[in-house]
C-alpha positions in Angstrom: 0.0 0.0 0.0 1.7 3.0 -1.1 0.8 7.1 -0.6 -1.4 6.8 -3.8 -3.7 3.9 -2.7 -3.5 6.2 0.8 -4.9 8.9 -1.3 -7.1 7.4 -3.3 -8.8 5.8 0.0 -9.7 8.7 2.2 -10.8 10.2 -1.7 -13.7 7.5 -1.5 -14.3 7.6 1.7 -15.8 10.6 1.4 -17.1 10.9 -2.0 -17.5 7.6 -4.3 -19.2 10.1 -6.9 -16.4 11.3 -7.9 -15.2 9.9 -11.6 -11.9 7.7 -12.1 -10.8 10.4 -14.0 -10.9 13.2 -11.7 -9.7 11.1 -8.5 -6.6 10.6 -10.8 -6.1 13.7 -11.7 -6.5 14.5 -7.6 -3.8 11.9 -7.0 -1.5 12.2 -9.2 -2.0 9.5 -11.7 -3.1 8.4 -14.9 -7.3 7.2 -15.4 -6.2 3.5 -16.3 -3.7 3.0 -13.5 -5.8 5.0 -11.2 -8.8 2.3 -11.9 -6.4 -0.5 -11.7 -5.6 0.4 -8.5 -9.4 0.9 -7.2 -10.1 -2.7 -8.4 -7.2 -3.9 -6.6 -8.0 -2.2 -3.3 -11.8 -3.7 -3.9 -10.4 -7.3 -4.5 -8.1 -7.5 -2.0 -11.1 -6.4 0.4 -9.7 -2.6 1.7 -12.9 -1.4 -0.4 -15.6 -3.3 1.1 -18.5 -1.6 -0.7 -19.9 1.8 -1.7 -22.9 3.2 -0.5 -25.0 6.7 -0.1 -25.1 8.4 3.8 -28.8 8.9 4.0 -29.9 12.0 6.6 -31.6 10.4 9.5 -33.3 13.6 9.9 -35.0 13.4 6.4 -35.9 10.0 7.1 -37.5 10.6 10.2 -35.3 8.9 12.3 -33.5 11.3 14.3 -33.8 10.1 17.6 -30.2 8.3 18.3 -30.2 5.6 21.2 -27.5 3.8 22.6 -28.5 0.8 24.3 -26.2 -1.4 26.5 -27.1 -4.9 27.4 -25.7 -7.2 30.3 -26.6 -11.0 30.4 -25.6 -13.8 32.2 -26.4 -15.9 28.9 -23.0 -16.6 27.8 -23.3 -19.3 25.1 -23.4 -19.3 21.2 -27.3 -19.9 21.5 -27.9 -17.2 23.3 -25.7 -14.8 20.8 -27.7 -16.4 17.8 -30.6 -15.8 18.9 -30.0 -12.0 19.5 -27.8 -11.4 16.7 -31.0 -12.8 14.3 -33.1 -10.2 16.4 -30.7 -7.4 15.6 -30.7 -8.5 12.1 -34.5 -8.4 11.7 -34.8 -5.0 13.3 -33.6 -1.9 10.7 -34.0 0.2 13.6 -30.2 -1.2 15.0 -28.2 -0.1 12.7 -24.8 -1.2 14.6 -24.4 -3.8 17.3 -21.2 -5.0 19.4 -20.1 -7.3 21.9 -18.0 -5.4 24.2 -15.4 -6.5 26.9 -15.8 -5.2 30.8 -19.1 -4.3 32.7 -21.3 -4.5 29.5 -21.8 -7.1 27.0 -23.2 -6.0 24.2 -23.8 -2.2 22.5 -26.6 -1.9 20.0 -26.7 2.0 18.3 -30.5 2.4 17.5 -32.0 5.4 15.2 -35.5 5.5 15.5 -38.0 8.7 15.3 -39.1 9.2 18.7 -40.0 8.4 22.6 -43.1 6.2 21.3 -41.1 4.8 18.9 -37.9 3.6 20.9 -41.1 2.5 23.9 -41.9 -0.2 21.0 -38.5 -1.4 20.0 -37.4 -1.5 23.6 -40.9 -3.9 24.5 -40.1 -6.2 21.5 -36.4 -6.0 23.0 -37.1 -7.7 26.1 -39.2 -9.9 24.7 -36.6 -11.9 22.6 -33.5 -12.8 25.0 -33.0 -13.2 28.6 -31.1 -10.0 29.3 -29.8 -9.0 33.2 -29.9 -5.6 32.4 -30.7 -3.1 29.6 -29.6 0.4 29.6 -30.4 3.1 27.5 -28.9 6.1 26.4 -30.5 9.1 24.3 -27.8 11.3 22.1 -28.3 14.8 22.5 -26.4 16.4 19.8 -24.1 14.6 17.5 -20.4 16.4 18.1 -18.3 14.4 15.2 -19.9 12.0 12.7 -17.6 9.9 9.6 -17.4 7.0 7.9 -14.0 7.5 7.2 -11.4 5.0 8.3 -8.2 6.9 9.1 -5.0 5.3 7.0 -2.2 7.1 8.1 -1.6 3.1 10.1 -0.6 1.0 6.6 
């Protein structure tokens, strides 16, 4: 990985609209060996996929809840079972199993109080959880997508 697949990296991650020909000519490089080195980055899996950022707000789902869960259901049954919930529900749009006092981190966007009351009921109805927490994001301070790659 050298400073042009760098470049061209933190260049899609934060605009994939831009044409071959113009990320080359922001890089440095030619338009074939500039796409050459896109398809290499997306076969060897650095490019996972490219997608559109959607406004919550638009989409009336604003409302941004972290939930923590505790359990003492430590098995691969257990995690199955919730990780198919998770999957199910668009509502969770990132979920983690965490180390230390909590075991699992679900980040849920949804449009309101009456909203997250509904998700939370069909929650507790799927697992047997010790303890669920929740916790309602005031204001979003930073927000990206973008992996940094300044570590390669």
């Amino acid at each position: 990985m050298d400073k042009y697949d760098k470049q061209l990296i933190k260049l899609l991650q934060t605009d994939t609209t831009q044409s071959v020909s113009e990320l080359a000519a922001r890089v440095g490089l030619s338009s074939t060996p500039c796409w050459r080195r896109i398809q290499a980055l997306e076969k060897n899996g650095v490019l996972t996929r490219r997608v559109a950022l959607a406004n919550a707000e638009k989409l009336n789902v604003g409302l941004c809840v972290f939930v923590t869960v505790r359990t003492n259901q430590h098995n691969p049954e257990w995690l199955e079972k919730f990780a198919r919930f998770t999957e199910e529900m668009d509502e969770v749009v990132e979920f983690y199993r965490l180390s230390g006092n909590v075991d699992y981190l679900l980040k849920v966007m949804i449009p309101d109080m009456k909203a997250y009351d509904t998700f939370y009921k069909r929650l507790i109805q799927q697992a047997d959880f010790s303890d669920i927490s929740s916790s309602f994001a005031m204001e979003q301070i930073k927000y990206t997508t973008a992996l940094p790659v300044d570590y390669l």
